[in-house]
N, C-alpha and C positions, 0 to 999 in steps of 0.2 A: 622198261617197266617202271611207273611211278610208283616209290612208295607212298600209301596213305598214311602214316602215321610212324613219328620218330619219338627217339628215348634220349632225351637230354644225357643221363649220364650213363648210355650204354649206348653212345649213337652210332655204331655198327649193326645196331639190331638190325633185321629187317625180314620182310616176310619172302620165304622162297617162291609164293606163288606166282603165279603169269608164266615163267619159265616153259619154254614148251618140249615135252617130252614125247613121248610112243604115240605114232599115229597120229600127231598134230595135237594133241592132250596137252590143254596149258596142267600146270601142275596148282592143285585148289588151293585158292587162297586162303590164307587165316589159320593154316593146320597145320604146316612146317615153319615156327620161326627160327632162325639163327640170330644167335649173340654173344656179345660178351660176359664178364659175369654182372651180375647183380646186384651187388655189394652198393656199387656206385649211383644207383639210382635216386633222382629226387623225388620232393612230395608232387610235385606236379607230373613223374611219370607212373604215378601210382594209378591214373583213372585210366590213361591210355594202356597198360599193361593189366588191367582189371577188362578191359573190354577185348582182352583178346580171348579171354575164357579160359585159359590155360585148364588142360588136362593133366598136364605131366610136363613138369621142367627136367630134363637130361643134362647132370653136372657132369662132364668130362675130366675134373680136376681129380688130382691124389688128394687125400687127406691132411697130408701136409701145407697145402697150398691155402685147403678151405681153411686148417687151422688161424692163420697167419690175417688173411682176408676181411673186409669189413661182409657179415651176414647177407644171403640174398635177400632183398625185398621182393617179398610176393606177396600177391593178392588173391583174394578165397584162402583153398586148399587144393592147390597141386600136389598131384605123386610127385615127390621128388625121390627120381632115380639116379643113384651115384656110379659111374663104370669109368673109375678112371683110367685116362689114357696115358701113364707117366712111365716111365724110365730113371731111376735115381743115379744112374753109369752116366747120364748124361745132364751137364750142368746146365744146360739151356732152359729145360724145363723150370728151376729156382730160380736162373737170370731170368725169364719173363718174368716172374712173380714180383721179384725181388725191383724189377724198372717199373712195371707197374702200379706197386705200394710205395716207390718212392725209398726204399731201402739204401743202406748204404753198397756200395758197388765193390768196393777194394776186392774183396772174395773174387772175383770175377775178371780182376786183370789181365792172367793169363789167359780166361780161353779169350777176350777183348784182341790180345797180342797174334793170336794164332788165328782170328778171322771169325768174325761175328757171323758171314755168309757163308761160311762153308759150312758153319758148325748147325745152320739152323738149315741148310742142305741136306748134311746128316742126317737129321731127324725127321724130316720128310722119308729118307732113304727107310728109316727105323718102322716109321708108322707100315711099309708094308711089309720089310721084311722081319722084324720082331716078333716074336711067336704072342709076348703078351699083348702086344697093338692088334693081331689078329683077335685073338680072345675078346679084346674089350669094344673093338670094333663091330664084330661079329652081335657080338650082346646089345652094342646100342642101336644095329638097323631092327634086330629084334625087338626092341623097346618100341620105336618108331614104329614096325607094324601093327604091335599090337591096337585094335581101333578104339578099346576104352580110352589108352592114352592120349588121343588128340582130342584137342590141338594140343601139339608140343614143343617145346621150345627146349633148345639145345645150346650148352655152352661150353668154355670152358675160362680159361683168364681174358685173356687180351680177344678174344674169337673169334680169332683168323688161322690158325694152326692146327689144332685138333679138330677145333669147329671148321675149318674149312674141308681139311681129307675128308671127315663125315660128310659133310655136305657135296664132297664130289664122289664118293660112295652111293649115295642118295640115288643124288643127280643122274647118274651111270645107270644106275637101275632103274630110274623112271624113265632111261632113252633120252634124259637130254643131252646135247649134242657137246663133244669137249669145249669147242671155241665159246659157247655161251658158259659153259662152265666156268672157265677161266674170267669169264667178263666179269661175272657175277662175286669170284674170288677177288677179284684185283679191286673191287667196291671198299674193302675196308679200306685202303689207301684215300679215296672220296671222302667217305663217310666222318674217319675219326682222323682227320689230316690237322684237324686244330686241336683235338685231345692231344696229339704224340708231340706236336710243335710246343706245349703246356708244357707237357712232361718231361721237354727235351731241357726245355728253357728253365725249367725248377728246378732241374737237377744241375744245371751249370748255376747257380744260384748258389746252390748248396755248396759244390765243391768247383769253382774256375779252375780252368785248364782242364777239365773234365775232357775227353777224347768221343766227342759227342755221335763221329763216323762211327766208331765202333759199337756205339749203343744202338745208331737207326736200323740197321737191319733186323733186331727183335722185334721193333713196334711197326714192321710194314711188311703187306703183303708181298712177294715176288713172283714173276716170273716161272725166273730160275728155280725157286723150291721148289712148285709144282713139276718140272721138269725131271729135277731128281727124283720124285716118285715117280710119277709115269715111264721114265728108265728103269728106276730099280722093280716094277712091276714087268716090264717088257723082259728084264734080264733075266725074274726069274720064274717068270710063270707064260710069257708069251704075249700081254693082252691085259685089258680090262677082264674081258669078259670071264677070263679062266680064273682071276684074281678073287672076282665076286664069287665064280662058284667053288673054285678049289678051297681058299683060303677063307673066306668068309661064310660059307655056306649060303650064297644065296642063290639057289636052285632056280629054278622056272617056278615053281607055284611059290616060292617065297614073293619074287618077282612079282609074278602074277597080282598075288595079294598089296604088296606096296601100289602098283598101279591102281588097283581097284580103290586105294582109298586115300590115294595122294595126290592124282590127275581127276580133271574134270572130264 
């Protein structure tokens, strides 16, 4: 799938469309985008994020996060819907923030010491089995169905983490297939492969000797993290499919509904 159209400083954006779901159903372009956040955008990504029409931009962040943050640039009047996806028990969710604003690090040594990959393992593990990941997950496929809302665009910080579970949420329910699903996650590693190498390399600026291994696995997609959810879903519900409708409510006529207005 080519994308037509990139965000200089959100350049993981991109449109879910082409993806093919139920029945051979590419999934329609221009109505589901994913990204990061907003904050970062230049004046020259204002025309191209003006012609996507936006209905309804979906922040995934806590409050905390948007406080800290440079404001989203948007264009028109989107609903801006806020359903954050956060955990405050777990430091990972401020260590994004905190590597992405370019903050000072020290706070963060220790979970650095104890494993940057397990600990962002974790929180994949969290996103299904946390009762409030369910709730807030649950609320933003809902958001996404609603059809005043599109087009919509979905984020959270860096948006490859919250934004990606969503979007394999999505993806599952419009029947598209895991291994494309995965393909399409692993894109922000593509995408923002010279924003993270910026941010690596600033931040060794700032402070040398900095333990640079310990930071990369916040700023890149894995594998592996998708892996520990789709386990901690198999552990403890069976399946996708029981996941979406036990946990999430998404029934057959929810289903139903996402297809009708997500696939061509």
């Amino acid at each position: 799938m080519t994308r037509q159209w990139s965000l200089t400083g959100a350049p993981n954006a991109r449109d879910l469309g082409g993806l093919v779901g139920a029945g051979g159903r590419p999934v329609r372009s221009g109505v589901l985008i994913r990204a990061s956040g907003l904050g970062r955008l230049v004046d020259d990504d204002l025309p191209t994020l003006g012609k996507l029409g936006l209905s309804c931009v979906l922040d995934l962040r806590a409050a905390s996060e948007i406080e800290v943050a440079p404001p989203d640039r948007l264009v028109g009047e989107p609903t801006v819907v806020h359903v954050p996806v956060h955990d405050p028990e777990h430091p990972v969710f401020t260590y994004v923030s905190a590597v992405m604003l370019g903050h000072d690090l020290s706070a963060y040594e220790a979970l650095a010491r104890e494993g940057t990959t397990g600990a962002m393992e974790a929180i994949y593990r969290w996103f299904v089995a946390g009762p409030a990941a369910a709730v807030a997950f649950s609320r933003a496929v809902r958001t996404v169905a609603e059809a005043s809302n599109l087009p919509l665009l979905f984020h959270c910080s860096a948006g490859k983490d919250r934004t990606g579970w969503l979007s394999v949420i999505l993806l599952t329910a419009l029947g598209v297939d895991q291994e494309a699903i995965l393909a399409d996650y692993l894109r922000t590693n593509e995408l923002a492969d010279g924003v993270n190498d910026a941010i690596l390399g600033a931040m060794l600026v700032r402070r040398p000797g900095l333990d640079l291994e310990a930071i990369r696995p916040v700023l890149e997609a894995r594998e592996s993290y998708l892996a520990a959810a789709y386990a901690e879903v198999d552990r403890l519900h069976g399946g996708m499919d029981a996941y979406l409708r036990d946990v999430l409510g998404i029934d057959d006529a929810l289903r139903a509904t996402l297809r009708e207005r997500l696939l061509d």
